[in-house]
C-alpha positions, 0 to 999 in steps of 0.5 A: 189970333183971337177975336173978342165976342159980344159975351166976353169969349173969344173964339179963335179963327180955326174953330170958326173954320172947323165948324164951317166946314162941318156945316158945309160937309153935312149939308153937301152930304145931304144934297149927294144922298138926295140926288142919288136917291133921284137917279135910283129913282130914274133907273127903276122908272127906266126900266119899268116904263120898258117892261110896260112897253115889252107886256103891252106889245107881247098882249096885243100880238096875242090877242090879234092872232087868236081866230 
């Protein structure tokens, strides 16, 4: 089936599907790096905000014990 374009073309239907989905395809790939790059980002937050935690606690218990 093919349909008739303002310019004179015709493009058929499967074409308008491929480039539909390739459209689609690379906006979702976009989207999935951004979001996996947020949960890195949440991980080394995580575990920074304990060693924090961990250093903070070990200097405070040394500095309450000296005379």
């Amino acid at each position: 089936m093919l349909r008739p374009l303002p310019s004179g073309r015709t493009v058929s239907r499967m074409l308008i599907l491929v480039i539909v989905l390739i459209v689609l395809w690379i906006i979702l790939a976009i989207v999935g790096f951004a979001i996996k790059g947020l949960l890195w980002l949440g991980i080394i937050g995580i575990v920074l905000v304990l060693a924090t935690i961990a250093i903070g606690a070990i200097r405070r218990r040394s500095s309450t014990k000296k005379p």
